[in-house]
C-alpha distance (Angstrom), angle and dihedral (degrees) to the residues before:
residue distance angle dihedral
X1 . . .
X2 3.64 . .
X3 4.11 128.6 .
X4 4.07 107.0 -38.7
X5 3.71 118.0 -109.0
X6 3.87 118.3 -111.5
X7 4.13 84.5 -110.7
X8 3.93 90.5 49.9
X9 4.17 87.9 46.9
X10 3.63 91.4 51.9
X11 3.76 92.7 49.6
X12 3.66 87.0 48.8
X13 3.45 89.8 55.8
X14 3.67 97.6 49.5
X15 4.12 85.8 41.6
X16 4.05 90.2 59.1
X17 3.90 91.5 46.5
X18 3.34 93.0 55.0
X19 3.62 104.0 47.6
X20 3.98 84.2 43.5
X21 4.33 89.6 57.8
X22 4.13 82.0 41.8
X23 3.56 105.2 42.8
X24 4.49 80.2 57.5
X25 3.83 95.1 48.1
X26 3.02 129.5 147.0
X27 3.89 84.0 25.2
X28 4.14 119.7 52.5
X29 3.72 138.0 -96.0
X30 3.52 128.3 175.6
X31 4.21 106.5 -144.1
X32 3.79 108.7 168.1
X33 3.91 126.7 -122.0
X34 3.92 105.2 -79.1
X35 4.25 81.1 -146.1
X36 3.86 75.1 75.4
X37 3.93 104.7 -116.4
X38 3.16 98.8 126.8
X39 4.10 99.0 -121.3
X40 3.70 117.0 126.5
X41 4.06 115.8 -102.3
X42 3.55 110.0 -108.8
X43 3.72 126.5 -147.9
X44 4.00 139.1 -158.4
X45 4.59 134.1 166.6
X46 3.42 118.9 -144.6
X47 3.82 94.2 -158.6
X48 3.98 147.5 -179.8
X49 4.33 90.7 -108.6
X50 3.70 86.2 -138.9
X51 3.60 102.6 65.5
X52 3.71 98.7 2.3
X53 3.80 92.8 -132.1
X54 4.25 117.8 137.0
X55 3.82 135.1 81.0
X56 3.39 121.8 4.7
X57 4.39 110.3 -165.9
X58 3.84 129.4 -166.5
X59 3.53 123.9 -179.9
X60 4.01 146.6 150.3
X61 3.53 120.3 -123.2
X62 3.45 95.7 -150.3
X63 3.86 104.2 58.2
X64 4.06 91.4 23.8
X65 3.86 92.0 -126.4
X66 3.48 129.0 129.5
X67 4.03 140.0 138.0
X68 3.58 128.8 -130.6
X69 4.17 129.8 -145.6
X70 3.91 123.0 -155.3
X71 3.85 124.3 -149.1
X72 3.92 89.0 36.4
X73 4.08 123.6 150.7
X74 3.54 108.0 -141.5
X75 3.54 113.7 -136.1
X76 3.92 116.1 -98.7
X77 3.86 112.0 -107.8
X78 3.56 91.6 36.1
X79 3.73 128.1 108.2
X80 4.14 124.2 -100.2
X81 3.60 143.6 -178.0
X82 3.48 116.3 -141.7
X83 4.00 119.6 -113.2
X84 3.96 87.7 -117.8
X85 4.03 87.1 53.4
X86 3.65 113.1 141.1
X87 4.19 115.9 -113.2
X88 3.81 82.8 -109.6
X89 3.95 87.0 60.3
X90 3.90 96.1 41.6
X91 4.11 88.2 48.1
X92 3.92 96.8 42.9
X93 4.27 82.3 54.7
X94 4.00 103.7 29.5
X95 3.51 120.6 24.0
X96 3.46 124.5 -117.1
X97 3.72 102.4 -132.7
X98 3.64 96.8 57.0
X99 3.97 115.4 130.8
X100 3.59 100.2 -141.6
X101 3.66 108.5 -155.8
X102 4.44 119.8 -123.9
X103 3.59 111.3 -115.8
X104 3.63 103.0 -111.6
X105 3.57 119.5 -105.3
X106 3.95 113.2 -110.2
X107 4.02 121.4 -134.4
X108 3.43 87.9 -94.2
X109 4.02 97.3 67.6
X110 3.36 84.2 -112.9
X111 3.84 135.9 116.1
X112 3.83 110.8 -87.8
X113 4.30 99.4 -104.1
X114 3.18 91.6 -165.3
């Protein structure tokens, strides 16, 4: 693949700050905004309770930016909504005014896999 995209460095970005808050769980970490705000990314799962696999979101409250990944397995210890949650739920945990960034398209046409 040639030189990234400014879209697929941002995503990058975002990707790396979220496996940074993750990769911590169910302790803390502080890893500021890659938007450059200085705020620390937050993260939440909406999940199937069984096997605690679904959405995985990171975002900054500051700029209102975040990404989200499907097929994710939330970290025991750590806090989930449950895929049925009500929009009440999802808002009280993930704000609703987020812009949750695309996953940039890879040169393939395809959706970036990694």
């Amino acid at each position: 693949m040639g030189e990234m995209t400014e879209s697929q460095r941002r995503w990058e970005a975002w990707s790396d700050a979220f496996s940074a808050v993750v990769g911590a769980l169910p302790g803390q970490i502080e890893v500021p905004c890659p938007e450059g705000d200085g705020r620390p990314v937050r993260v939440a799962f909406v999940v199937d309770p069984e096997d605690r696999v679904g959405v995985g979101y990171a975002w900054c409250d500051g700029e209102r930016v975040g990404i989200f990944l499907t097929r994710m397995k939330a970290p025991d210890g750590v806090p989930t909504l449950p895929v049925d949650a009500s929009d009440e739920e999802l808002a009280a945990m993930v704000p609703e005014d987020i812009d949750f960034l695309p996953r940039p398209r890879t040169a393939d046409h395809g959706q970036d896999t990694t």
